[in-house]
C-alpha positions in Angstrom: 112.8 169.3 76.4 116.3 170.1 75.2 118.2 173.2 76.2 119.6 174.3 72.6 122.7 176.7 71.8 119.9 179.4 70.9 119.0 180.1 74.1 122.6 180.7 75.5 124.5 184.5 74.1 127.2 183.6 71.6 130.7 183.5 72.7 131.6 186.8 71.2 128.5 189.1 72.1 129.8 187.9 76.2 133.5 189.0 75.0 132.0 192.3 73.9 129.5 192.4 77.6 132.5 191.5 79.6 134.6 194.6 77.3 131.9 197.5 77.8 131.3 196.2 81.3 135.1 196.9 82.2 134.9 199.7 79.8 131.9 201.0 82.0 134.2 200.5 85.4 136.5 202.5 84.3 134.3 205.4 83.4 133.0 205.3 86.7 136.1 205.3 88.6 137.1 208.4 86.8 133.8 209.6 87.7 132.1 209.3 84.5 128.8 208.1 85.5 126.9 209.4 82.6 129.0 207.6 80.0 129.9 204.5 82.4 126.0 204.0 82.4 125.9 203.8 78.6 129.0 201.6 78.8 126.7 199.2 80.9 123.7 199.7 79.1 125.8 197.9 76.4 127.0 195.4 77.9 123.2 194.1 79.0 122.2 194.4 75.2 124.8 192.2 74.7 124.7 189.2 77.7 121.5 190.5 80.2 122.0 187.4 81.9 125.0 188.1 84.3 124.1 190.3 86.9 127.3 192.3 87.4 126.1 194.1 84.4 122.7 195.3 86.0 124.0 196.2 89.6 126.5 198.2 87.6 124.2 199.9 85.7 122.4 200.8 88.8 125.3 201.9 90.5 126.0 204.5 88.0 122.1 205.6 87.9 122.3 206.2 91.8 125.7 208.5 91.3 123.7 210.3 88.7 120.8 210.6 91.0 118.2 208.9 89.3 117.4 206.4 91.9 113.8 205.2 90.6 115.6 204.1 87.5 118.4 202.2 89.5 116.4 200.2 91.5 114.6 198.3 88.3 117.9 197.4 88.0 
């Protein structure tokens, strides 16, 4: 069985990932959790395959106190 091109993200949804994940960072370090987890949540609808995006995601959900919801992530 051949791996084909559909099974990979396209290059420009992982430059748009890779944006609202830094986007996301930077919300956090100002200490917007709320809108760095929507930031995230973005970025995963875009490219869920690179993890950085999930631990980030749960990173913000634990600052917001919603632990349960962090740890699927």
């Amino acid at each position: 069985m051949f791996v084909t091109d559909d099974h990979f993200p396209r290059r420009s949804d992982l430059c748009e990932a890779i944006f609202h994940s830094l986007r996301g960072d930077a919300l956090a370090e100002r200490g917007e959790f709320g809108r760095a987890e929507q930031a995230y949540a973005q970025a995963l609808e875009r490219d869920s395959s690179w993890f950085y995006h999930h631990l980030r995601l749960g990173m913000a959900r634990m600052e917001l106190g919603r632990a349960a919801q962090a740890k699927r992530n």
